[in-house]
Backbone as a chain_set.jsonl record, in Angstrom:
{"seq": "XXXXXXXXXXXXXXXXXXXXXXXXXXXXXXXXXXXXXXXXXXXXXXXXXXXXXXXXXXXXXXXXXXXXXXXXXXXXXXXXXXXXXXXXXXXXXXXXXXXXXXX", "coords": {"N": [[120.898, 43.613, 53.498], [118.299, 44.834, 51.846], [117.021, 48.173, 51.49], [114.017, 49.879, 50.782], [113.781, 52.776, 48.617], [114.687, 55.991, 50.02], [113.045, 58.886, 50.644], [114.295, 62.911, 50.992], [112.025, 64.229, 52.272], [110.951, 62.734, 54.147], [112.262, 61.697, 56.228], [112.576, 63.949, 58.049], [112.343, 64.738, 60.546], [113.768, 63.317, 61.24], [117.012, 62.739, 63.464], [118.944, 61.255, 62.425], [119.322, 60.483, 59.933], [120.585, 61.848, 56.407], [121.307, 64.281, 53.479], [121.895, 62.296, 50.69], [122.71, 61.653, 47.731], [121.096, 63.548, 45.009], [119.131, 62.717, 41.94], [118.499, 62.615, 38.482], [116.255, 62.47, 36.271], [117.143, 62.812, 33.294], [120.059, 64.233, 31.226], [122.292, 66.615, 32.878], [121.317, 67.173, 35.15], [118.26, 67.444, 34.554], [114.688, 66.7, 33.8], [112.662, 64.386, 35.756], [113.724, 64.914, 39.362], [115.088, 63.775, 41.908], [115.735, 63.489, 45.658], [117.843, 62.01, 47.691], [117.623, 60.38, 50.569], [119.006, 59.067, 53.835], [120.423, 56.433, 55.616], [124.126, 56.687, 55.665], [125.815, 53.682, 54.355], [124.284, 51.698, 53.721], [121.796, 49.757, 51.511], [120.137, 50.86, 48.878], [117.114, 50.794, 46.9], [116.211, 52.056, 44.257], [113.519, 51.938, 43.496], [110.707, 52.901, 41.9], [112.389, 54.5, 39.933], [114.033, 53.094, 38.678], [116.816, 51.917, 36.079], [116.34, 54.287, 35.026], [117.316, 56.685, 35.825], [119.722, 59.122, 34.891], [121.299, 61.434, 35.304], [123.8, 62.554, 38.152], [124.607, 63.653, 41.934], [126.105, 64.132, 44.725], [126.455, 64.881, 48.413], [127.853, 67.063, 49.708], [131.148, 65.499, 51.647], [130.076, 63.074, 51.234], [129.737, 59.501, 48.885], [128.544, 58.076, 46.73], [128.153, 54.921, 45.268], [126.75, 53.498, 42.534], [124.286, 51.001, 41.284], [123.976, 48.16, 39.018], [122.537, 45.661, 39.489], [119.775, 44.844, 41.449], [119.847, 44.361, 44.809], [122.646, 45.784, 45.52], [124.52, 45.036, 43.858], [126.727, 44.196, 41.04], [128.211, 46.224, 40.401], [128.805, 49.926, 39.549], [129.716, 53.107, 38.514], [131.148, 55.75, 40.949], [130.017, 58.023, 42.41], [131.493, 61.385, 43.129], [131.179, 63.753, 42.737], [129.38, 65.741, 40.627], [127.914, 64.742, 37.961], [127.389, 64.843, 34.943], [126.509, 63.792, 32.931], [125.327, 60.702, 32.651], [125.785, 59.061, 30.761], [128.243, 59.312, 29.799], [129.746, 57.893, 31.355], [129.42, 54.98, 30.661], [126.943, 54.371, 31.843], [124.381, 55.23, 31.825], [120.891, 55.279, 32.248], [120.546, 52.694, 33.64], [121.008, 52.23, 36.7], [119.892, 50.581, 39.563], [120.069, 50.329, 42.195], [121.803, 51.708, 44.998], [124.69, 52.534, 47.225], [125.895, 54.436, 49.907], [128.666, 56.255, 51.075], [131.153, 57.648, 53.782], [133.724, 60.028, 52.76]], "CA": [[119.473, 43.904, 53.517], [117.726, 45.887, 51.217], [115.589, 48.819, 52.419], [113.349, 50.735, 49.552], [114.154, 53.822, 48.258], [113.85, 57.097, 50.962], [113.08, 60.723, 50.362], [114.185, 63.475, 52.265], [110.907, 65.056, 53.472], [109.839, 61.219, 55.126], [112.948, 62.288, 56.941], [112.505, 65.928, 58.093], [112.265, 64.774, 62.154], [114.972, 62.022, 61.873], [118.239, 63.152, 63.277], [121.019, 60.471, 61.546], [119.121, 60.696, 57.962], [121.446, 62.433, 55.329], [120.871, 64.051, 52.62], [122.869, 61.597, 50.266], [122.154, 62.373, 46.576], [120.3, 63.605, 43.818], [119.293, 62.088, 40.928], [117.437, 63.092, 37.473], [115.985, 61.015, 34.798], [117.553, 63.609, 32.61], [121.302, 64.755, 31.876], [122.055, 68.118, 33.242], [119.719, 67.23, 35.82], [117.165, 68.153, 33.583], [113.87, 65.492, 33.696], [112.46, 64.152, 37.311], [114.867, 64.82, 39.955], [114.638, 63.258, 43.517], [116.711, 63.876, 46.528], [117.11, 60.709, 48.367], [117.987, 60.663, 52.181], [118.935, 57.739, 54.51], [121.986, 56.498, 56.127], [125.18, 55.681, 55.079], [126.682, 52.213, 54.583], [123.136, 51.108, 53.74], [122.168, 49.304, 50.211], [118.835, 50.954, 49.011], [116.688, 50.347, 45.536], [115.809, 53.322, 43.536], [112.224, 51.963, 43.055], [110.016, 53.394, 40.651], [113.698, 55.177, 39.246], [115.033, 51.885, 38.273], [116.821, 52.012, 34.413], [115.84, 55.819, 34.149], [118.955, 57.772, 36.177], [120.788, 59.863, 33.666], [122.439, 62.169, 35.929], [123.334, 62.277, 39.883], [125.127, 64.663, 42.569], [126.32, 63.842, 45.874], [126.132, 65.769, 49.292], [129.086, 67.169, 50.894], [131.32, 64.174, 51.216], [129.387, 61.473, 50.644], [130.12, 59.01, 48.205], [127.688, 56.933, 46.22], [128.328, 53.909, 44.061], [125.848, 53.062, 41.828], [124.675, 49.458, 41.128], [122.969, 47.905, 38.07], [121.566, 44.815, 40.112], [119.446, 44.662, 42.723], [121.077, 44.035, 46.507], [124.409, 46.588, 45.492], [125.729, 43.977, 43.005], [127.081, 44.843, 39.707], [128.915, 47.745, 40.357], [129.254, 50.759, 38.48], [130.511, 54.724, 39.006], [131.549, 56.269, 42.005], [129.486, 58.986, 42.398], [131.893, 61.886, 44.266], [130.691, 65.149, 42.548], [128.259, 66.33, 39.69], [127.71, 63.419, 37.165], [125.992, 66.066, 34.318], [125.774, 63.142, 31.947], [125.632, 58.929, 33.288], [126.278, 58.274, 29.482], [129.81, 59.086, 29.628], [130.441, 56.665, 32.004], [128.605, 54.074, 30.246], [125.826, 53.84, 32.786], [122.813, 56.055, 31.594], [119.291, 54.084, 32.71], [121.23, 51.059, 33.988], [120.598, 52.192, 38.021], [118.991, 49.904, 40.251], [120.353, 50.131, 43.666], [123.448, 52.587, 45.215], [125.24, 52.51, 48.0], [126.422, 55.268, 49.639], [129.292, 56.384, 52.472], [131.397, 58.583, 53.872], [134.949, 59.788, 52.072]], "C": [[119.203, 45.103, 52.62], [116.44, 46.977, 51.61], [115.465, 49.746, 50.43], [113.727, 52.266, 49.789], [113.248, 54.997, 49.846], [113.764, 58.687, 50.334], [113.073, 61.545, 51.274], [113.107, 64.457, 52.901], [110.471, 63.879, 54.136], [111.168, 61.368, 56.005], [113.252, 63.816, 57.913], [112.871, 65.833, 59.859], [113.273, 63.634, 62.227], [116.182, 62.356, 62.197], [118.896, 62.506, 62.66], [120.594, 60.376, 60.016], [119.858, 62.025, 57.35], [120.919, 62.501, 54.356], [122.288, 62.93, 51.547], [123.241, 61.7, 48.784], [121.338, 62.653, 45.468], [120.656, 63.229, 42.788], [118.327, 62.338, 39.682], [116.954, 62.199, 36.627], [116.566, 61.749, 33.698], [118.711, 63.72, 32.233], [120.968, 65.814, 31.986], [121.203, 68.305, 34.097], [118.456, 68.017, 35.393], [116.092, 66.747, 34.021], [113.3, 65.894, 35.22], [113.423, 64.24, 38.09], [114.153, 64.214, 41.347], [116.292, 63.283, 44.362], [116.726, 62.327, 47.488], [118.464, 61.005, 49.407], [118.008, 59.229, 52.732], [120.124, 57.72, 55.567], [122.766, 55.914, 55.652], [125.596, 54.337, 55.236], [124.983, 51.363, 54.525], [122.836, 50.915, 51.999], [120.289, 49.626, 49.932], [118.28, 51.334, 47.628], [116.139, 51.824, 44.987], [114.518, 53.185, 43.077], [112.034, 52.209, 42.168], [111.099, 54.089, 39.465], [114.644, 54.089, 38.747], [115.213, 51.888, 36.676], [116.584, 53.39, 34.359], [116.656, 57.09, 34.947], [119.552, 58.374, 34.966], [121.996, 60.599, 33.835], [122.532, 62.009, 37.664], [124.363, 63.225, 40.403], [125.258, 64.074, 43.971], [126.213, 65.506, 46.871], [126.883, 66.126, 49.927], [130.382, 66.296, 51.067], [131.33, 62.994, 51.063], [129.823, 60.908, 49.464], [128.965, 58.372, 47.522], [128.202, 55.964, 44.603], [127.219, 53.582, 43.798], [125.632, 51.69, 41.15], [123.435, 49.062, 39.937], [121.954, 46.452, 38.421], [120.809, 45.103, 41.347], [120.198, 44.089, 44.087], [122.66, 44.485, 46.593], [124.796, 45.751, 44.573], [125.919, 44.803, 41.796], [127.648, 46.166, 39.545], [129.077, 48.705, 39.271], [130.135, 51.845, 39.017], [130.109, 54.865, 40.329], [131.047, 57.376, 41.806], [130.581, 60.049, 43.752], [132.098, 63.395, 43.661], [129.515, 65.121, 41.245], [128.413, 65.349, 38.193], [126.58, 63.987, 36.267], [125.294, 64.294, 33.739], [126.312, 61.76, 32.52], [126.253, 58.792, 32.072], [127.534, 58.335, 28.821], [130.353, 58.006, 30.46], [129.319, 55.29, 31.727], [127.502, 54.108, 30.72], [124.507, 54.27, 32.579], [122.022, 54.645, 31.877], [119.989, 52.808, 32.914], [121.488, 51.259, 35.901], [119.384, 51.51, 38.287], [118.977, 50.096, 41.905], [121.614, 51.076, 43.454], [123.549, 52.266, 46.875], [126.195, 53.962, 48.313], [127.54, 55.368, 51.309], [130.068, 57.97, 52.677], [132.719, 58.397, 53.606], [135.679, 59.673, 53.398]], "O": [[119.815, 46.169, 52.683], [115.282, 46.695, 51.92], [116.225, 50.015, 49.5], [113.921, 52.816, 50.873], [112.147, 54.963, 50.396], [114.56, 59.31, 49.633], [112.332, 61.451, 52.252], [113.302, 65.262, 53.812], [109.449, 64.05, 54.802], [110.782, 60.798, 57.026], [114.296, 64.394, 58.213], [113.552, 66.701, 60.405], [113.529, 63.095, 63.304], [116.866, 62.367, 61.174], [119.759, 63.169, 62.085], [121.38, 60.224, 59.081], [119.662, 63.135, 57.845], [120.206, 61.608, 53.897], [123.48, 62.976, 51.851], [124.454, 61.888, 48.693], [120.837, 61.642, 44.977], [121.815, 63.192, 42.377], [117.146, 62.224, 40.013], [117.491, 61.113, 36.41], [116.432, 60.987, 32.74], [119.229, 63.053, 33.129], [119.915, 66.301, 31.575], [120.402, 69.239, 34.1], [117.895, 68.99, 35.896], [116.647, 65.781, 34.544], [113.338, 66.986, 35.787], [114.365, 63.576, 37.657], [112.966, 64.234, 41.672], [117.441, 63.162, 43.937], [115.717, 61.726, 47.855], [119.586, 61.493, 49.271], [117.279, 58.336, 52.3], [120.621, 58.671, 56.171], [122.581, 54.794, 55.175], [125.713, 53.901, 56.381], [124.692, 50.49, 55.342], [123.412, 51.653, 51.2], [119.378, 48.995, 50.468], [118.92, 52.223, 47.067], [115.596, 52.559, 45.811], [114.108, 54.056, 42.309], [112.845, 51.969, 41.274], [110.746, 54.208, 38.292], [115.833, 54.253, 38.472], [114.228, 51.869, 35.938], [116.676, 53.725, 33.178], [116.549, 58.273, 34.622], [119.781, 57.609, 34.029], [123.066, 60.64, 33.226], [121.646, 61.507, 38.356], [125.092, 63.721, 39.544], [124.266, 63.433, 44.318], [126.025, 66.656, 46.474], [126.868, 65.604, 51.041], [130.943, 66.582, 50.01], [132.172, 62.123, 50.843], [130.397, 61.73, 48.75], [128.212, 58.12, 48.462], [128.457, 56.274, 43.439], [126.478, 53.311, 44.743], [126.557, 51.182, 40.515], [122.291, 49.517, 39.937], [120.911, 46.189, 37.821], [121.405, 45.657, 42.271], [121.174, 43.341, 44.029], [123.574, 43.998, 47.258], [126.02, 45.874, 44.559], [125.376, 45.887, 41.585], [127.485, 46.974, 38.631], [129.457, 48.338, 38.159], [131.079, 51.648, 39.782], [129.115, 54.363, 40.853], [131.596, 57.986, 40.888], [130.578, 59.739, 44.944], [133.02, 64.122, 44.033], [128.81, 64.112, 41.207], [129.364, 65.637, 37.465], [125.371, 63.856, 36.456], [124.205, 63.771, 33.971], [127.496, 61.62, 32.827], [127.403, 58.365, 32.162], [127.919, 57.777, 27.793], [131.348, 57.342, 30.168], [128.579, 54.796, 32.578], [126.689, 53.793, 29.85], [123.559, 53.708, 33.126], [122.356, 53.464, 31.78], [119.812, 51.902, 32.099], [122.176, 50.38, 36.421], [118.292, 51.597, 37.726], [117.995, 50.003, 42.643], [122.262, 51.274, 42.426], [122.631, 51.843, 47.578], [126.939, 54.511, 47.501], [127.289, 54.763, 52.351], [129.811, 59.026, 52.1], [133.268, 57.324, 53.857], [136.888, 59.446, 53.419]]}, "num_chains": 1, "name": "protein.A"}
C-alpha cells in the first residue's frame, strides 16, 4: 500500500511517527528541503518532490532506499548517512517513492 508523502509537523502529537529523512531539490542540501516523518517499513510517494531529489540524509539509524517507480519498485541507493550529491550515485531527480527501516 501506498500512503502519500508525510511531513513532520502533521506529526507533532503522534507518538510512533519518526523523523525518517531529509531531502533537498538541491546538492549540498541546498534548494527546497523537506523533512519527511512516518513509520518505518512503510512505502510512501514523495508527491509534489517526484524527479527533483538531489540530495538526502537519514535520522539516527534509519535506513532509506530510494525508488524510481511508484509502489517501492525500481530500486536505487541505500540511503544510511549524508548523500551531499544523488548524482554520484547515478540517481539525481529520478525519486519517486522510498522506503525506509530500521538498521
Amino acid at each position: 500500500m501506498l500512503k502519500s508523502f508525510l511531513v513532520a509537523s502533521v506529526f507533532a502529537a503522534v507518538g510512533s511517527a519518526v523523523n525518517l529523512m531529509k531531502t533537498c531539490t538541491d546538492s549540498n542540501f541546498g534548494g527546497s528541503c523537506i523533512i519527511w516523518a512516518g513509520d518505518v517499513r512503510v512505502c510512501y510517494s514523495v508527491g509534489g518532490y517526484k524527479n527533483s531529489i538531489s540530495s538526502a540524509d537519514i535520522f539516527g539509524s534509519i535506513r532509506c532506499v530510494l525508488y524510481e517507480s511508484d509502489n517501492c519498485t525500481g530500486a536505487g541507493p541505500i540511503i544510511s548517512g549524508p548523500a551531499y550529491n544523488l548524482n554520484d550515485q547515478n540517481y539525481n531527480d529520478k525519486t519517486s517513492t522510498f522506503y525506509c527501516y530500521y538498521n
